[in-house]
C-alpha positions as CSV (number, residue, x, y, z in Angstrom):
1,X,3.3,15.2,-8.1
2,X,5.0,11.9,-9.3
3,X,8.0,12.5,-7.8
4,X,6.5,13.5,-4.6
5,X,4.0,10.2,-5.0
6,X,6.9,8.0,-5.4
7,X,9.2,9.5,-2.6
8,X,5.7,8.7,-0.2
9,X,5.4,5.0,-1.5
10,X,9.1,4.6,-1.0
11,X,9.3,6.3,2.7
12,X,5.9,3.8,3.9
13,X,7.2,0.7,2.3
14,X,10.4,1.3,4.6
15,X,8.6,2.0,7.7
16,X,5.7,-0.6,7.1
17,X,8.2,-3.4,7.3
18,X,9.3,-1.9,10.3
19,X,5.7,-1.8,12.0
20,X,5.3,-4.6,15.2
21,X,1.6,-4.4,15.1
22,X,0.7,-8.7,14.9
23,X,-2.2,-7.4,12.6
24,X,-0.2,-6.5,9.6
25,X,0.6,-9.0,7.5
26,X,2.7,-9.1,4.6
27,X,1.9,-6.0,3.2
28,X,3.2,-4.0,-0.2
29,X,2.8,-0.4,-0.7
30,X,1.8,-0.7,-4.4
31,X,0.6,3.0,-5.4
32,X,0.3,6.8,-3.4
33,X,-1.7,9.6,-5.1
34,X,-1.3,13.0,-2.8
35,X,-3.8,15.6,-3.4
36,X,-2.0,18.6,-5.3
37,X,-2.5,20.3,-2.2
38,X,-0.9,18.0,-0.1
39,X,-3.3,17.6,2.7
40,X,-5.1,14.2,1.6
41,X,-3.2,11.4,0.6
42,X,-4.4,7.4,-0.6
43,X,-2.0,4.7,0.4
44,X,-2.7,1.6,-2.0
45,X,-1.8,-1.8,-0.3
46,X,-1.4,-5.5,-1.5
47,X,-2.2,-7.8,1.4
48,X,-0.8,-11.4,0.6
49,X,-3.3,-14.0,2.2
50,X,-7.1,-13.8,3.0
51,X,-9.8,-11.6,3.1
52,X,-10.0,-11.7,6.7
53,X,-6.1,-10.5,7.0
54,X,-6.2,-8.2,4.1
55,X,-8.9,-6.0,6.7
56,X,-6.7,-6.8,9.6
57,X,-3.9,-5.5,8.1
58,X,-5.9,-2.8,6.4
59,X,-6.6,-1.8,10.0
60,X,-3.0,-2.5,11.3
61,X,-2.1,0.1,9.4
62,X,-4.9,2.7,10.0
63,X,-3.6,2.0,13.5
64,X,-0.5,2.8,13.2
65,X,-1.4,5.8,10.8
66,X,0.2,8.7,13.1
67,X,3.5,6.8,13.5
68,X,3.9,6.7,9.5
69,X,2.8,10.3,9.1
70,X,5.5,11.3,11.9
71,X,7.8,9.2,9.9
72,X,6.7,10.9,6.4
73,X,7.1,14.7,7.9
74,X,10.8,13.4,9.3
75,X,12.2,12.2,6.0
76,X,10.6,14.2,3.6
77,X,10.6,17.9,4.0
78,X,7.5,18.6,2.2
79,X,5.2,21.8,3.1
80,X,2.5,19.7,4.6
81,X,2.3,16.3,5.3
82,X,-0.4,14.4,4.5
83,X,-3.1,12.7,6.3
84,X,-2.9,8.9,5.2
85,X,-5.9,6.8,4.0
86,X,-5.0,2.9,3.4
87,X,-7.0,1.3,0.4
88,X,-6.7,-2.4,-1.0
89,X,-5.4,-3.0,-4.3
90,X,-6.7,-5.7,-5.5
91,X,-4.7,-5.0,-9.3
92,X,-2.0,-7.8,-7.8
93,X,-4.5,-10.4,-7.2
94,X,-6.0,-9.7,-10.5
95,X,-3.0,-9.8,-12.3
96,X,-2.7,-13.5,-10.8
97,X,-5.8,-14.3,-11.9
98,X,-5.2,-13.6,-15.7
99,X,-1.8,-15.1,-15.8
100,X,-3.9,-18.6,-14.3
101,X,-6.5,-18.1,-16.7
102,X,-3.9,-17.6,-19.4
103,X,-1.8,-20.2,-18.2
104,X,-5.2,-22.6,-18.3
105,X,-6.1,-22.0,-22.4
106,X,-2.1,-22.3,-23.2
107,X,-2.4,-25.9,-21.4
108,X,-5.8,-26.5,-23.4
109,X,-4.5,-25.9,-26.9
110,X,-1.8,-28.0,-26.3
């Protein structure tokens, strides 16, 4: 399931930079987890920016849903291909956060 997870992040990071949709932002395809029977599968996104286009891009993408499935089923030969949901991931912007918090005592001790 890794593999299969990694080869779906990979195909939809492609063919998101390739969407024309004024919607979707700058957008990185951070995680896929594919149900083991391949029918379902969750689509984590970074959004760079603001709330407000983190759910336009969010629905950009829902949008344009059936053209990355079609795009999925061409370049990977998989039994099924999945139905795509598009989450937030909001691990990048935390991941920010802690490096400025660290970055914030660091300057304090010194």
């Amino acid at each position: 399931m890794r593999r299969v997870n990694e080869a779906v992040r990979q195909v939809l990071s492609e063919a998101v930079g390739e969407l024309k949709d004024p919607r979707i932002g700058f957008v990185t395809v951070t995680g896929v987890e594919t149900s083991p029977d391949l029918r379902h599968a969750r689509v984590f996104v970074s959004v760079l920016g603001s709330e407000q286009k983190q759910r336009q891009s969010l629905a950009g993408l829902e949008a344009a849903h059936g053209f990355l499935q079609g795009r999925l089923g061409r370049e990977l030969r998989l039994k099924r291909t999945p139905q795509l949901a598009f989450e937030y991931d909001p691990t990048v912007e935390r991941g920010v956060r802690m490096t400025q918090l660290i970055d914030e005592l660091a300057s304090k001790d010194e």
